[in-house]
Structure formats: structure tokens, C-alpha cells
Residue frames relative to the residue before (quaternion, step in Angstrom):
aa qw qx qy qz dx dy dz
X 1.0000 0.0000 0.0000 0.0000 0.00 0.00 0.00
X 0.6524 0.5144 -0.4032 0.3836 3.57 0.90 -1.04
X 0.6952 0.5044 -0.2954 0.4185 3.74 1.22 -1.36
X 0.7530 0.4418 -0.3602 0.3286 3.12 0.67 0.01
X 0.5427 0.5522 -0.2869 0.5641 3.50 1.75 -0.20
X 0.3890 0.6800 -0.3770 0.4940 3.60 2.01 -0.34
X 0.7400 0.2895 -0.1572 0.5864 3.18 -0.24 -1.80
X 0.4971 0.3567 -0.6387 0.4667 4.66 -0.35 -0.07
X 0.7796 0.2659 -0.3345 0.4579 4.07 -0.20 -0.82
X 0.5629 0.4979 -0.5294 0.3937 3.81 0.13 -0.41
X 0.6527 0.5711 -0.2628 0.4228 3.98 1.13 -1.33
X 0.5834 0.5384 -0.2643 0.5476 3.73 1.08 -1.61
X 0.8362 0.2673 -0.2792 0.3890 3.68 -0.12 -0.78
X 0.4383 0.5775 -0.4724 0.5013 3.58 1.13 -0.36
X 0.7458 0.3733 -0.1834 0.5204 3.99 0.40 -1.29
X 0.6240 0.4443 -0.4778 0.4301 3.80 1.03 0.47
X 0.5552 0.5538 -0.2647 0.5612 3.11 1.22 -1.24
X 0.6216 0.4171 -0.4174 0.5151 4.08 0.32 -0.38
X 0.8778 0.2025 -0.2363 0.3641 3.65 0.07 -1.16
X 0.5834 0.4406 -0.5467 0.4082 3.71 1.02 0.44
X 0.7879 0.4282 -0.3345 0.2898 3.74 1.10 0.36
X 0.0917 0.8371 -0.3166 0.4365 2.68 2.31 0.42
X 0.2638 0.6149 -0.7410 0.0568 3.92 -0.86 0.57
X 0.0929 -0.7585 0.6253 -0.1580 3.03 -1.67 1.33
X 0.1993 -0.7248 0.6402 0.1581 4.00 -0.94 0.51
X 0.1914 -0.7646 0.6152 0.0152 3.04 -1.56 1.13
X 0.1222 -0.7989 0.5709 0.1445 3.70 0.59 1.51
X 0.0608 -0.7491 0.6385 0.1657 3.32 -1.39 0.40
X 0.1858 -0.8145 0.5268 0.1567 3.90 -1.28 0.17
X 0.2375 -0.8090 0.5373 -0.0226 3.43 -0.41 1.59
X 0.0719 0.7944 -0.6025 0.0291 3.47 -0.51 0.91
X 0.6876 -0.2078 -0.1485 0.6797 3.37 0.27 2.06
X 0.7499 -0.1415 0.2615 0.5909 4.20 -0.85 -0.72
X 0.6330 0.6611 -0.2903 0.2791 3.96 0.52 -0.03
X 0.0131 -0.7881 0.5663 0.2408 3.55 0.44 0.26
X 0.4819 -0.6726 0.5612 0.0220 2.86 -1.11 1.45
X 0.8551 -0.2179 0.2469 0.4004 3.34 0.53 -1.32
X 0.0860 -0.8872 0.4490 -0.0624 3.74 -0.26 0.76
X 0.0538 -0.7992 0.5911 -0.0941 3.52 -0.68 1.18
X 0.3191 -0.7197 0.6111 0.0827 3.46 -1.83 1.11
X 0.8193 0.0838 0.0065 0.5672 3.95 -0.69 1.18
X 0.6737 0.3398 -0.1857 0.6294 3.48 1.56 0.19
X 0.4932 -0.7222 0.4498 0.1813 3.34 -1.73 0.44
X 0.2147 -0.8200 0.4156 0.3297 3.34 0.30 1.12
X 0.4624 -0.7603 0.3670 0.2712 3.31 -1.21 1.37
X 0.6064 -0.5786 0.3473 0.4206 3.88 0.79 -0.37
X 0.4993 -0.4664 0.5798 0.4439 3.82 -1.61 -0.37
X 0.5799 -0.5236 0.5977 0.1799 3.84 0.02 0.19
X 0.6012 0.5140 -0.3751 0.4834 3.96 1.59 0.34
X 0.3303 0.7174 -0.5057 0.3470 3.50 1.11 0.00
X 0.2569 -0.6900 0.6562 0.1652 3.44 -1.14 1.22
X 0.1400 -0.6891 0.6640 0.2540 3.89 -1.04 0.53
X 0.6056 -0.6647 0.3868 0.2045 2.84 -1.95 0.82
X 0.7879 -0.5431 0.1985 0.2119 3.37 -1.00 0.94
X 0.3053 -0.8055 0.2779 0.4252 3.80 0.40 1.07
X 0.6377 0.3389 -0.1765 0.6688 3.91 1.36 -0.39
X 0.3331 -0.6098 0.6977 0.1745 3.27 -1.97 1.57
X 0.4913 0.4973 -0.6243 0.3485 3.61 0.71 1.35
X 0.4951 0.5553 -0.5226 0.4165 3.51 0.56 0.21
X 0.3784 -0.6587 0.6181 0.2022 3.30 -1.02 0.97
X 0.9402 0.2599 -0.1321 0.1763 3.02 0.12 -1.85
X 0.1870 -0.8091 0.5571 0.0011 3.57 -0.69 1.64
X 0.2306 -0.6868 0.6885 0.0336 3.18 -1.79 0.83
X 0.1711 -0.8684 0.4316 0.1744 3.21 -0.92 1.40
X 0.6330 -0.6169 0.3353 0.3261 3.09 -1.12 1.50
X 0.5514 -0.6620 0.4700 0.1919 2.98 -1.70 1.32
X 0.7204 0.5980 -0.1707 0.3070 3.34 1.49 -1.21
X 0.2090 0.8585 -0.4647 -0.0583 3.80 -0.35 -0.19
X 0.5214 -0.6171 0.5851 0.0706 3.68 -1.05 1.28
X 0.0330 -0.5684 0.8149 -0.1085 3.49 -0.94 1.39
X 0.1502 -0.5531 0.8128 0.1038 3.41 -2.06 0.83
X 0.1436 -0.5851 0.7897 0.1160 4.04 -1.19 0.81
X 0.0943 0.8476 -0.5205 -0.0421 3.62 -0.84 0.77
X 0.1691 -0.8022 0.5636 0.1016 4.02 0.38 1.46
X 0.1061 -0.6958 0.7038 0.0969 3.25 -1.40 1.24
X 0.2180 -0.7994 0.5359 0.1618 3.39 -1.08 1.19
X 0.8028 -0.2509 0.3489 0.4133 3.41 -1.34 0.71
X 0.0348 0.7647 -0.6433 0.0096 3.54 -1.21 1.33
X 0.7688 0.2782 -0.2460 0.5207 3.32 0.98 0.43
X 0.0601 -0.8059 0.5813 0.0947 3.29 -1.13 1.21
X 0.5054 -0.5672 0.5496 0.3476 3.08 -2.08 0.90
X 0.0104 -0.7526 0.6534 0.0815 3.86 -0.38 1.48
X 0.6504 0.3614 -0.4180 0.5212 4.20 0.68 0.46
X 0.4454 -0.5581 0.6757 0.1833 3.23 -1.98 1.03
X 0.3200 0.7168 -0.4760 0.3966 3.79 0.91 0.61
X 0.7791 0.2775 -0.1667 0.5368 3.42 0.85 -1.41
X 0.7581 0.4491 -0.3583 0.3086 3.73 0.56 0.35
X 0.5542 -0.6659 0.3055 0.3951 3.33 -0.59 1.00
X 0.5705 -0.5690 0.4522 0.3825 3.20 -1.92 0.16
X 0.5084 0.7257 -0.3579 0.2946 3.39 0.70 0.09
X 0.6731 0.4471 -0.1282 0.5749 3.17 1.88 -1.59
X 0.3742 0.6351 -0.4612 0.4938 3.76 1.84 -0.82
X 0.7739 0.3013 -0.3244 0.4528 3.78 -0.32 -1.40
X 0.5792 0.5819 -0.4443 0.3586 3.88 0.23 -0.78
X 0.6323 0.2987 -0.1691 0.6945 3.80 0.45 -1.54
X 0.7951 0.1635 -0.4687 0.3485 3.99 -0.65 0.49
X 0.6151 0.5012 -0.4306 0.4303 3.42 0.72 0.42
X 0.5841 0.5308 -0.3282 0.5190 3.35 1.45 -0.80
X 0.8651 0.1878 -0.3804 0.2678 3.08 0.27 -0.30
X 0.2544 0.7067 -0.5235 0.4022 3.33 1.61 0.40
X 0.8152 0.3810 -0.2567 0.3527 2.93 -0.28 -1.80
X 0.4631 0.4919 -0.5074 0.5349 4.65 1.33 -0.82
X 0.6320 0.5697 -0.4273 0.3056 3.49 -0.10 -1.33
X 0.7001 0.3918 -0.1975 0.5633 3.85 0.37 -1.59
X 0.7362 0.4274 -0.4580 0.2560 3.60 0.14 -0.47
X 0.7325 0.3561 -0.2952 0.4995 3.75 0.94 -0.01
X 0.3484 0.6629 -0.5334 0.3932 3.65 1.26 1.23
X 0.4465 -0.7398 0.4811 0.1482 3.09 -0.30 1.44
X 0.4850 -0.7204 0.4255 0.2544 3.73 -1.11 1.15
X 0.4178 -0.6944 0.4455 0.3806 3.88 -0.49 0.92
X 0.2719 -0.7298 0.6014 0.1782 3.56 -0.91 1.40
X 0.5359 -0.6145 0.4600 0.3516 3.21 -1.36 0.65
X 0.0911 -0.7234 0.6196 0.2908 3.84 -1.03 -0.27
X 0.4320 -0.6842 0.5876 0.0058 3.22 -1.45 1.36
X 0.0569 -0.7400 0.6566 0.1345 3.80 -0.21 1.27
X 0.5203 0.6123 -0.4356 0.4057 3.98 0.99 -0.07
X 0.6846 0.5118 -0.3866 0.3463 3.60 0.20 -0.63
X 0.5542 0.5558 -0.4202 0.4555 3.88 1.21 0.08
X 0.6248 0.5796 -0.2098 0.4792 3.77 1.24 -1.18
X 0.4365 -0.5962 0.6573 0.1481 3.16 -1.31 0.96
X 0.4111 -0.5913 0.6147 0.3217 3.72 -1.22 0.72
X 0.5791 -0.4842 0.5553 0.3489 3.66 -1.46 1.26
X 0.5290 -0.5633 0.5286 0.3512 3.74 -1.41 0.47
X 0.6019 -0.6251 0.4047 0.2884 3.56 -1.17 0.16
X 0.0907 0.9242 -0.3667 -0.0560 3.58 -0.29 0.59
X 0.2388 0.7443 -0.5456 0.3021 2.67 0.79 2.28
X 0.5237 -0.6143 0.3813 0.4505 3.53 -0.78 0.33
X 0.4790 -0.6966 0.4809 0.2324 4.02 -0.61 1.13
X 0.7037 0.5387 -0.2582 0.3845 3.50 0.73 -0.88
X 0.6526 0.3577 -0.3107 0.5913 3.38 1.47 -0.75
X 0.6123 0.5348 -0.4173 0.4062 3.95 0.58 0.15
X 0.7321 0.2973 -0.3299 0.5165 3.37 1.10 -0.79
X 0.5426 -0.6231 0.4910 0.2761 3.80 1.18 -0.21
X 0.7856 0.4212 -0.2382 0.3858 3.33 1.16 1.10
X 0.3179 -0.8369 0.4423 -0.0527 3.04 -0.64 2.38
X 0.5735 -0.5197 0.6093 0.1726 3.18 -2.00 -0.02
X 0.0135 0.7836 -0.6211 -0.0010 3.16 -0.50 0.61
């Protein structure tokens, strides 16, 4: 039970440690107040309503585009703390009790074993007639 509740945390913190160093961009494409469309680690490609700009700055007359491109860009963590040097004793006891105390909580209680529960009770060898209180005459 313990090795297997071992390797669940060895897996969980591998997949923190990945996604708190993880940096990724989330492009998004607004056509008026509408999101239109949204893309991870990619460019989001658009509705195809995008006005292009004019091939001569003699054209006066402009419309302003309806569309508009947001980028959300998460930067993840580029340095880790790989010594228990830099962390206090306070957080030392916290993370070794926690996981003491997770560890113990999925230690299964010791079941008894019963060599009696195969065996037939011996028959009874009182006299029935004097238990239920009934004679011959």
C-alpha cells in the first residue's frame, strides 16, 4: 500500500514541478466583443474579417477594424529551490509531518484472522426434554 501511495506522490510532484515551469501563450481573436477563437502554443488564425491596410497613404477613406488580437502570455518559474538550506524550519516540520501523518493515513488496519470460522460448532449434549420442560407420564 505504502509503494503504491509512493509512486501517486513521486507522479503528482513530477506534474507540479512540470506545470509551475511550464511557460505558455494563449492568443485570442475578438471579432467586435465576441471571442471568435482561441489557441494554446499557437497563433490563433482569425474570422477571415480583418480589413488590410490600404496599398497607398493616398487613400483617405478608413474603416476601423472590427477585429482585434489579444496575446495572454504565462511565464513559468525558471529557477528552482533544489536545497532544503534555503527553507525555513518552520516549513521543514510542516512538509515532514504532512507527509508523515498522509503517509499513515492510508495504512490499512491489521485484520484479525479467524481459524474458527471454517469449523462447525460440536452438537449440544444436553438433554432437550429437560430444557424445554417436557415429560412422560
Amino acid at each position: 500500500m505504502k509503494s503504491i501511495f509512493l509512486k501517486i506522490m513521486a507522479i503528482s510532484m513530477a506534474f507540479v514541478v512540470l506545470f509551475t515551469t511550464m511557460s505558455f501563450t494563449v492568443d485570442m481573436h475578438y471579432c467586435g466583443d465576441t471571442l471568435v477563437e482561441m489557441a494554446v502554443f499557437h497563433e490563433a488564425k482569425g474570422c477571415g474579417m480583418e480589413m488590410d491596410t490600404p496599398s497607398t497613404d493616398a487613400c483617405a477613406i478608413t474603416k476601423k477594424n472590427c477585429c482585434d488580437d489579444k496575446q495572454l502570455i504565462v511565464d513559468g518559474q525558471d529557477e528552482l529551490q533544489q536545497t532544503l538550506e534555503k527553507i525555513a524550519f518552520n516549513q521543514q516540520l510542516f512538509v515532514t509531518s504532512f507527509v508523515y501523518t498522509f503517509i499513515n493515513l492510508f495504512e490499512g488496519e491489521k485484520q484479525l484472522v479467524n481459524f474458527y470460522t471454517a469449523y462447525k460448532p460440536p452438537l449440544v449434549s444436553r438433554q432437550i426434554y429437560k430444557l424445554v420442560e417436557t415429560y412422560l407420564i
